[in-house]
C-alpha positions in Angstrom: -18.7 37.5 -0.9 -21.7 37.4 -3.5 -24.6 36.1 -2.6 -24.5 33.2 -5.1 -21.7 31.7 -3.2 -23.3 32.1 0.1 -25.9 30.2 -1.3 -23.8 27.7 -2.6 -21.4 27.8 0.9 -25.0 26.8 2.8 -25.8 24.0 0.5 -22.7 22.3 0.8 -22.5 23.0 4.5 -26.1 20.9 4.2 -24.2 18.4 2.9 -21.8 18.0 5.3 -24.0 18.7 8.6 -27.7 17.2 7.2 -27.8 13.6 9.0 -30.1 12.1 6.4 -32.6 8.8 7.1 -31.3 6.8 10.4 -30.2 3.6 8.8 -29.8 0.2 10.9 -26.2 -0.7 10.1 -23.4 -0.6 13.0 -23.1 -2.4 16.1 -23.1 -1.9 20.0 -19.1 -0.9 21.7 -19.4 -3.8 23.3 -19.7 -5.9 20.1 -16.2 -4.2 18.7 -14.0 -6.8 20.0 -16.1 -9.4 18.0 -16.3 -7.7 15.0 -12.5 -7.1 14.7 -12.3 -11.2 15.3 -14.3 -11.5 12.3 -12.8 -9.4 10.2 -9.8 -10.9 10.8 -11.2 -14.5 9.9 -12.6 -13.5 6.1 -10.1 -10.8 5.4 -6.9 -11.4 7.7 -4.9 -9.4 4.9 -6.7 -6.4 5.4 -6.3 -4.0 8.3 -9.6 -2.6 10.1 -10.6 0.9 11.4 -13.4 1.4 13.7 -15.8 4.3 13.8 -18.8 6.4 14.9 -20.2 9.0 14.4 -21.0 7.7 10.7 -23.1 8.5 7.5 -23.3 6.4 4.3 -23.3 8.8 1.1 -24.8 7.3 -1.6 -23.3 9.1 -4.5 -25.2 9.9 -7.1 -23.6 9.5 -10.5 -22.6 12.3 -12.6 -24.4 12.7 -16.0 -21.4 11.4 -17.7 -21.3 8.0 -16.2 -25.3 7.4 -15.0 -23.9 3.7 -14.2 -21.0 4.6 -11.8 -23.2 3.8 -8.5 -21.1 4.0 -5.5 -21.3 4.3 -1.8 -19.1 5.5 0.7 -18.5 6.0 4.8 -18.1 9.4 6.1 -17.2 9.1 9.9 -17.0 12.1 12.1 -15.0 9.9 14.9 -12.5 7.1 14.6 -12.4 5.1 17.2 -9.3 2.9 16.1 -7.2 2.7 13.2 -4.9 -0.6 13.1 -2.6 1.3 10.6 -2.8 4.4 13.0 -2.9 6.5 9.3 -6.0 8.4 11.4 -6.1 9.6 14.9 -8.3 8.6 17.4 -10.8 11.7 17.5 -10.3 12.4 13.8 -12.7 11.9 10.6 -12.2 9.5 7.9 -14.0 9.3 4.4 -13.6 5.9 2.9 -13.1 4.7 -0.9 -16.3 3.2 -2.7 -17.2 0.1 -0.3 -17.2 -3.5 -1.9 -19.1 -5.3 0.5 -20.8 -5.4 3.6 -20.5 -8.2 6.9 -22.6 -8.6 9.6 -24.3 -5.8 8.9 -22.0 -3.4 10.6 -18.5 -4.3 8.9 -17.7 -2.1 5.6 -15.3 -3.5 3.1 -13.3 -1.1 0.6 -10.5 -2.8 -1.5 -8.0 -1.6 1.4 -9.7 -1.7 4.8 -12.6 -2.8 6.6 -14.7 -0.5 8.1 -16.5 -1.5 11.5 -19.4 1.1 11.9 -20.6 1.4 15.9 -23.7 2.3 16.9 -26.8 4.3 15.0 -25.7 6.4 11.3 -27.8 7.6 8.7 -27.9 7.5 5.0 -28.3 9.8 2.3 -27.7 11.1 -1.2 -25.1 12.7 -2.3 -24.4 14.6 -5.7 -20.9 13.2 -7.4 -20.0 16.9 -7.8 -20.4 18.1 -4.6 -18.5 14.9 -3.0 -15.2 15.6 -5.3 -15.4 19.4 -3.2 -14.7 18.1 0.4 -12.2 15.0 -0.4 
């Protein structure tokens, strides 16, 4: 292995494994049971996925697109997947999210996201997001 790509292996391990800035989103367990009511009051069409564990990735558009501003969830632990498409114990990274309720549920066009307890937030290159997913 060259040393450019164990360079560029250690970077993108950064990317994965670098928390980023603590960010106030997600709520308490205790508060899950709450926040699945809700969900199911403004979006009863759309199934929910709970999990911890989280980061928000701000992606940061590639040169060919500077207005393509999206975010996204990257959780390391799903807690509950309504669809079971994930298992409990597994990871998840989301599509771009649409909205955000009570400050601790995550819309994408297909699922709502309840984030549980502390996460961070951070930047991530457009380019070095289309590597992992």
């Amino acid at each position: 292995m060259t040393d450019e790509m164990k360079q560029e292996l250690t970077r993108l391990a950064g990317v994965l494994s670098e928390p980023g800035v603590l960010t106030n989103f997600g709520c308490l367990e205790s508060q899950i049971e709450l926040m699945k009511l809700k969900c199911e009051h403004f979006s009863p069409n759309k199934p929910i996925c709970v999990v911890k564990d989280w980061a928000i990735w701000d992606i940061e558009p590639p040169q060919s697109a500077p207005d393509c501003v999206i975010s996204l969830i990257k959780a390391d632990y799903i807690i509950y997947d309504e669809l079971d498409r994930f298992p409990v114990g597994g990871w998840v990274r989301t599509t771009a999210i649409i909205s955000i309720h009570e400050n601790c549920i995550f819309a994408t066009n297909n699922t709502n996201y309840i984030l549980v307890g502390s996460g961070t937030r951070k930047n991530v290159e457009f380019k070095d997001m289309m590597k992992f997913f």
